[in-house]
N, C-alpha and C positions, 0 to 999 in steps of 0.2 A: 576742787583744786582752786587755791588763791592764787592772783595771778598780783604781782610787785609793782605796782606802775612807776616809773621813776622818770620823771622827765628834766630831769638835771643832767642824765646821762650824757647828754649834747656835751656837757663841758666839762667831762673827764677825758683826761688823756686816754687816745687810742694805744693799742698793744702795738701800735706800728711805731711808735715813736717821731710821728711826725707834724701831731699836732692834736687837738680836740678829736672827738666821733663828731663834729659836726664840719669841723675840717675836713674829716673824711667825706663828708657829703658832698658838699662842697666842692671840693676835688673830682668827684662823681657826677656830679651835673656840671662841671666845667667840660669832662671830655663827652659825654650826652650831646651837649652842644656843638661841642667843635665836630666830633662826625657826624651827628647831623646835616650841619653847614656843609662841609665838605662831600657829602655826599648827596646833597641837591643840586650843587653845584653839576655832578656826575649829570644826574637827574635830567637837570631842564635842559641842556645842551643835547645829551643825547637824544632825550625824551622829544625836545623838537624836533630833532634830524628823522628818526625814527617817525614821529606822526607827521611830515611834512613826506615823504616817502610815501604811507601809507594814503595820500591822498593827490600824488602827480598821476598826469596820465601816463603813465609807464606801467608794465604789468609786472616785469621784472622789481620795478621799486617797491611797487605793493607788495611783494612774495615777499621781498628780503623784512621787507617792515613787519608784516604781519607774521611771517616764523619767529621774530625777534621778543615779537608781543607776546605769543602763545607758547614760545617756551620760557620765559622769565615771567611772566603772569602767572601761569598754572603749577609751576613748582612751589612749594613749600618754601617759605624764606630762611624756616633753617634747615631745611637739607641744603638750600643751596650756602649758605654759610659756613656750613662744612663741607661742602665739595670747594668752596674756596679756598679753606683752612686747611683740608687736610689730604684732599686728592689732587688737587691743580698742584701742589709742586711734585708728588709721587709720580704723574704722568710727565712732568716737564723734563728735558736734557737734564742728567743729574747735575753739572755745575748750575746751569741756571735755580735747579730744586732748592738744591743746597744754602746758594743764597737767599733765595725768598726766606727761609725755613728758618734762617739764621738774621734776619734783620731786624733791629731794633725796633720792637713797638709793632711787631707784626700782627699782633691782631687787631690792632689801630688799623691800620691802613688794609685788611683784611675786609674791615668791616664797611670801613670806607666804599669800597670799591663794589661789596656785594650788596649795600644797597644801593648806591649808585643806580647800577644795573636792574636790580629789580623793580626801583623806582620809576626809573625810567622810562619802564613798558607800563607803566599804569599813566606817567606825563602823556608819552605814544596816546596814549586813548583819549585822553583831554584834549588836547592840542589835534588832533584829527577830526574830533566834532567840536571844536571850536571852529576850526578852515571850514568843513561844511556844511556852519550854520550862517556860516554867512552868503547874503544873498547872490548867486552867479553874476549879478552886472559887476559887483568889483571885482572881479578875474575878468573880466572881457573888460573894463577899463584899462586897468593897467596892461590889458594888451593892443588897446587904442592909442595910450600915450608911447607907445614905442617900446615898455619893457619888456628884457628879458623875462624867463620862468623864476631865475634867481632873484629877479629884481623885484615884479611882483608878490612874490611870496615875500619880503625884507618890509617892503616900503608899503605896500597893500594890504596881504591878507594878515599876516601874521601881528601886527600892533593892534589889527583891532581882534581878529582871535584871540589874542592875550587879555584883550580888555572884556571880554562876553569869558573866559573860561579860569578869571583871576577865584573866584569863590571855589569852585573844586580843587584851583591849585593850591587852595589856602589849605583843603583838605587834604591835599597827599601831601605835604610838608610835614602837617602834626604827624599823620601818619607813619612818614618816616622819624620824625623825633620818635613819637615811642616806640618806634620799632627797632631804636637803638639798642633797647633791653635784651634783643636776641643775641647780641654782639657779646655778654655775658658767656655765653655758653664754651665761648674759646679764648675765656681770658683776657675782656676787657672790662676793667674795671668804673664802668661806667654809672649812670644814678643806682639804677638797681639793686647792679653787682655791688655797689657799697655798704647798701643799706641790706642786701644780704650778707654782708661783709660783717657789719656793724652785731646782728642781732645774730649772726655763731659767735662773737666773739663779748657781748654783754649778756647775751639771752632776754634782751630789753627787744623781742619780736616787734612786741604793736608801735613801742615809738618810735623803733627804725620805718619800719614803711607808711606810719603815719607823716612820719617825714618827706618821706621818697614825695608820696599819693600828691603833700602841699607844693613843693617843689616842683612838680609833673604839670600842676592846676595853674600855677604863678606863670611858666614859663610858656604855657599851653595859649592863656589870656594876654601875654603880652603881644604874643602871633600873630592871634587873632585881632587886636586894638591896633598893632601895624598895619595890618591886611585892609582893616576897614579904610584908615586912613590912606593906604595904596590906592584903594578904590575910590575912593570921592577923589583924588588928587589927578587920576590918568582918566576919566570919564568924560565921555564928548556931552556937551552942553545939548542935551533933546533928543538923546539916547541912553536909553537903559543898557 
């Protein structure tokens, strides 16, 4: 079997009438992006709440933290993607259902939200051996200069825990960028879905996700070249 290579295809009009198939891509790693972002955002805030919990002397805060961790860690990220999508409004009060079910762009903000979450217990784990790797005299400082637990953990522990656990968090970010592809499954038309989009509707397979693969790589390296530069710019001068 010959297979037609045609790499012009980029710049035929799509059957959608909105533009190029490379348009279409384009459009595709625009919304990759935007949930992405949006759902780091979910990510670090939780993910710190969540692993600063997991590391007070409280026993009560470590249970909530660490159920938090072990059940959004060990579920599958697309089962839970579809208990987001399609059982969380089936259990909800039928008007509230109703609404979710019916709002614009719902698997946007669908997808949003269930990596958020899932994300975030994997932050949890970073940011909790970031706090306890560092050495016990900064907790007993900042409780000699008069702080609170809240203040400590602000002004103390956590700038420099984020400065020792910046390189993993660089990893669970790509992480969640590609893990936006799963977001596909209920209807968002994201890099993937595009370019699965692209090759049923040209049958031009290899230079759609030959495309997708560059696009993945391009945006993967820009991450990573911010990140470095994150790191050299927030680093204390005679600490690694």
């Amino acid at each position: 079997m010959n297979y037609n290579w045609n790499w012009s295809i980029f710049f035929d009009q799509s059957p959608e009438g909105t533009g190029t198939y490379a348009d279409m891509l384009l459009s595709g790693l625009y919304w990759t992006i935007v949930t992405a972002l949006c759902a780091w955002v979910i990510a670090f805030f939780l993910g710190s709440l969540i692993g600063v919990l997991r590391t007070l002397p409280n026993k009560t805060a470590n249970a909530i933290g660490t159920t938090y961790v072990e059940i959004f860690r060990n579920v599958p990220l697309l089962v839970q993607m579809f208990l987001w999508y399609f059982v969380l409004p089936e259990v909800l009060p039928k008007g509230l259902g109703d609404s979710i079910k019916q709002m614009p762009d719902a698997p946007f903000y669908t997808a949003v939200v269930c990596l958020g979450f899932f994300t975030a217990s994997r932050v949890a784990e970073q940011v909790r051996a970031g706090i306890q790797a560092l050495p016990r005299g900064q907790r007993m400082a900042g409780t000699a200069m008069g702080f609170t637990t809240g203040q400590t953990y602000r002004y103390v522990l956590l700038p420099n825990a984020y400065r020792i656990i910046l390189p993993p968090l660089t990893s669970e970010f790509l992480n969640n960028l590609k893990n936006t592809s799963v977001a596909l499954t209920i209807g968002l038309l994201e890099l993937t879905g595009r370019a699965r989009s692209m090759q049923e509707f040209s049958f031009q397979v290899f230079e759609a996700f030959t495309a997708a693969t560059i696009l993945y790589v391009a945006i993967n390296l820009v991450v990573v070249v911010c990140a470095g530069l994150l790191e050299r710019a927030v680093a204390i001068p005679g600490q690694r």
